[in-house]
C-alpha positions as protocol buffer text, in pm:
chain_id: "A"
residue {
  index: 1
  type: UNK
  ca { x: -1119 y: 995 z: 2055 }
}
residue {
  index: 2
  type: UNK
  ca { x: -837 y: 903 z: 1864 }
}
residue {
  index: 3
  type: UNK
  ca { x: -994 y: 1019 z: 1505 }
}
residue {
  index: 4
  type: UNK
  ca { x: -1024 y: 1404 z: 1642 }
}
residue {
  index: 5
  type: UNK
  ca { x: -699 y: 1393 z: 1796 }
}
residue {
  index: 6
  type: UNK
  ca { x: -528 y: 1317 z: 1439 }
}
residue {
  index: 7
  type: UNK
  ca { x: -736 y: 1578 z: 1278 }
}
residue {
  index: 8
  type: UNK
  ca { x: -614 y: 1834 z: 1524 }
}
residue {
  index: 9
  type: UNK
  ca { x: -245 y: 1775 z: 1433 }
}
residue {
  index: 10
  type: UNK
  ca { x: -314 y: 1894 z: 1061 }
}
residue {
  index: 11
  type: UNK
  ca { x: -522 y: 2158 z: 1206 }
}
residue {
  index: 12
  type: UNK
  ca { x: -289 y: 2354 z: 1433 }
}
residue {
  index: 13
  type: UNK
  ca { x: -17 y: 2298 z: 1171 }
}
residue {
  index: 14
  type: UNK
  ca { x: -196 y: 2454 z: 882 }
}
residue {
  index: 15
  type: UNK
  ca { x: -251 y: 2786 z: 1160 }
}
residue {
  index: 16
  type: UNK
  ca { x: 74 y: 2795 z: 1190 }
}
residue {
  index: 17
  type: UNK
  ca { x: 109 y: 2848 z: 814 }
}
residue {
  index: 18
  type: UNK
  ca { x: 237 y: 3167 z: 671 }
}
residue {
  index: 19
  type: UNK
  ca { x: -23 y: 3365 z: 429 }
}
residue {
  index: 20
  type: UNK
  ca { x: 97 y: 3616 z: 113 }
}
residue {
  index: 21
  type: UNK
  ca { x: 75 y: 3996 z: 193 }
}
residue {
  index: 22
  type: UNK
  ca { x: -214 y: 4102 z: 15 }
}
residue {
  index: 23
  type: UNK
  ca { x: -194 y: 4447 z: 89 }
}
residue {
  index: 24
  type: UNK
  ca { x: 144 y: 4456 z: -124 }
}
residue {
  index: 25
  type: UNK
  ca { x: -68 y: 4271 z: -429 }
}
residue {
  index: 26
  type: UNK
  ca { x: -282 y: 4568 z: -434 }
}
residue {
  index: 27
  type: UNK
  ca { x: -127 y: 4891 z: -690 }
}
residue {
  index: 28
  type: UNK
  ca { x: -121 y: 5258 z: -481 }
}
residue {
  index: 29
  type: UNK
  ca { x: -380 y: 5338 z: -762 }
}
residue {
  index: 30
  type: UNK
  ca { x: -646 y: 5113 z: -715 }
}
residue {
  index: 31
  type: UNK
  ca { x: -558 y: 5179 z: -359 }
}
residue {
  index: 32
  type: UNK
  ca { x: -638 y: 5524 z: -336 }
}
residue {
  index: 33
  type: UNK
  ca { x: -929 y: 5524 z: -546 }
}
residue {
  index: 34
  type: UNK
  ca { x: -1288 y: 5649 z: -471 }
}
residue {
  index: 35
  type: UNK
  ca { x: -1573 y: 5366 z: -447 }
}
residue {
  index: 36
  type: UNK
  ca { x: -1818 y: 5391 z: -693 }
}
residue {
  index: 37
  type: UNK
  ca { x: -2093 y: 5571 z: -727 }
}
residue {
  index: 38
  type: UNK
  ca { x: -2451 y: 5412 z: -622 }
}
residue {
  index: 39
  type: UNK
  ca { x: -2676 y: 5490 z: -902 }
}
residue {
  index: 40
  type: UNK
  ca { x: -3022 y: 5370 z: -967 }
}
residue {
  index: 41
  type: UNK
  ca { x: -3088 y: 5002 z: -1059 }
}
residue {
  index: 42
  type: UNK
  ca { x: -3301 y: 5173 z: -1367 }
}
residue {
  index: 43
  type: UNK
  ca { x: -2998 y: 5381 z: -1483 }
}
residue {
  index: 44
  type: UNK
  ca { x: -2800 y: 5078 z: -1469 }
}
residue {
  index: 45
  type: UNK
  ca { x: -3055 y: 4896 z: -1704 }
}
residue {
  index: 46
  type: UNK
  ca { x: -3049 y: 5156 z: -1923 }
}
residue {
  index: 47
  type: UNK
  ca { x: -2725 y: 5143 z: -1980 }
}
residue {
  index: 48
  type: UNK
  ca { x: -2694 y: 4759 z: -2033 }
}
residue {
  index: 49
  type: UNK
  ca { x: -2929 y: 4838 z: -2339 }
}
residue {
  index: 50
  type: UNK
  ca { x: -2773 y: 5123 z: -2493 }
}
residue {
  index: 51
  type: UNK
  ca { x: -2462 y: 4888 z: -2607 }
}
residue {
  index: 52
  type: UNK
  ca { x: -2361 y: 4605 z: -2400 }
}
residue {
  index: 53
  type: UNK
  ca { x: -2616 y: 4412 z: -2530 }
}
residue {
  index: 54
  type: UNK
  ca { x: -2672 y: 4334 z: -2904 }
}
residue {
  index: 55
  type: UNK
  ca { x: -2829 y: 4161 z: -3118 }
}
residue {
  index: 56
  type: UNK
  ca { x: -2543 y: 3941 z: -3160 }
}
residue {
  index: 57
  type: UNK
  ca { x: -2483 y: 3827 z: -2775 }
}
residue {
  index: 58
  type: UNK
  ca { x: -2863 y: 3786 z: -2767 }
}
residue {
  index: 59
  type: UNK
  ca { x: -2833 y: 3532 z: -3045 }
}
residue {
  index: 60
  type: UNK
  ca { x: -2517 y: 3374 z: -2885 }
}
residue {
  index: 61
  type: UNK
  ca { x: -2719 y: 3351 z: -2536 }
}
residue {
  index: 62
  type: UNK
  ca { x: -3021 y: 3192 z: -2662 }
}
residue {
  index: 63
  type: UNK
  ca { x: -2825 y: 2918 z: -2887 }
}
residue {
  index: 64
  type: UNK
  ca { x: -2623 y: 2849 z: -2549 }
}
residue {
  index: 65
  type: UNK
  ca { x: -2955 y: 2801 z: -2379 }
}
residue {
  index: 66
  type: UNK
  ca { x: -3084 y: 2547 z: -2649 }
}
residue {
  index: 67
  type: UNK
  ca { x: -2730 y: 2323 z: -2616 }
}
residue {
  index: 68
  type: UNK
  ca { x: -2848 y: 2346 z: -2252 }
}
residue {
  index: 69
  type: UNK
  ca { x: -3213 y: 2265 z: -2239 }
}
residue {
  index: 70
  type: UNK
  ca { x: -3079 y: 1965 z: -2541 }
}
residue {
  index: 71
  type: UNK
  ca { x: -2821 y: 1837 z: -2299 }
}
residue {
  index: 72
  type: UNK
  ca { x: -3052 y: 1795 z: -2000 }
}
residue {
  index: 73
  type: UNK
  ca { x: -3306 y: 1624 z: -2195 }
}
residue {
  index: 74
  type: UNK
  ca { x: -3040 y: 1351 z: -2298 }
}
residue {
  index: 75
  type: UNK
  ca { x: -2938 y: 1307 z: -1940 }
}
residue {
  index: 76
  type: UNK
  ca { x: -3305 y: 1308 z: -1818 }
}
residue {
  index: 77
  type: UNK
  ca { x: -3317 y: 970 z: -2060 }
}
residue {
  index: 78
  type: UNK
  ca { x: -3273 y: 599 z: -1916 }
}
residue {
  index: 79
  type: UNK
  ca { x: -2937 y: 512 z: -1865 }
}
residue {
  index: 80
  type: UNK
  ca { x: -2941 y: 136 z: -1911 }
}
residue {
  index: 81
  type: UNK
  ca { x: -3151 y: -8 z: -2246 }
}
residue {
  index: 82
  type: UNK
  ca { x: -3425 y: -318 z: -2129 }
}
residue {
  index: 83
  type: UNK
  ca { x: -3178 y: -626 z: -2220 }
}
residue {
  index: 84
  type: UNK
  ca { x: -2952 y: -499 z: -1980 }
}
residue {
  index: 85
  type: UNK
  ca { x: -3227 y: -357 z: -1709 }
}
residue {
  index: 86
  type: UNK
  ca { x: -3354 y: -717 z: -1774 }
}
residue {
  index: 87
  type: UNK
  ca { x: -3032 y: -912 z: -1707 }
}
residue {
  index: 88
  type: UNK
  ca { x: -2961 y: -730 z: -1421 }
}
residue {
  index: 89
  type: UNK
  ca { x: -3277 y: -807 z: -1254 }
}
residue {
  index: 90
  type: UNK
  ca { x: -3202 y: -1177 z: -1308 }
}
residue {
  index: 91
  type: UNK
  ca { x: -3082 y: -1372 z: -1011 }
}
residue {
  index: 92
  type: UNK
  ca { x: -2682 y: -1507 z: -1024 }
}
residue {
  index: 93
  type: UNK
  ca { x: -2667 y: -1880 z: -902 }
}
């Protein structure tokens, strides 16, 4: 019983806690502004390919995704060589 009771403490004091005033974070302009419109997931497509992405990010992406695949392969390796696998697994007298 005596574990939960000294979590409570912390617990009731951190509700008592004051919190920033978002609402005066947020500009009068991005206040009153309209949501976005809902468009098509095809239009959206569309205009990922007409710009946003190039040859050049497509390049960047895919030689991010080889340091990836070549860093998981290296930790998918043994972690100990057999000497030490092998001295391990002896018994200490």
């Amino acid at each position: 019983m005596r574990p939960y009771f000294t979590l409570l403490i912390p617990l009731c004091l951190a509700a008592c806690s004051q919190f920033p005033e978002l609402d005066a974070s947020v500009s009068d302009s991005v206040r009153e502004a309209r949501y976005p419109d809902l468009v098509p997931l095809a239009q959206l497509d569309v205009a990922a390919r007409e710009g946003r992405i190039t040859d050049e990010t497509t390049e960047g992406t895919e030689a991010r995704i080889a340091e990836l695949e070549a860093r998981a392969d290296r930790l998918r390796g043994r972690v100990l060589d057999a000497p030490s696998r092998e001295r391990l697994a002896q018994k200490v007298e």
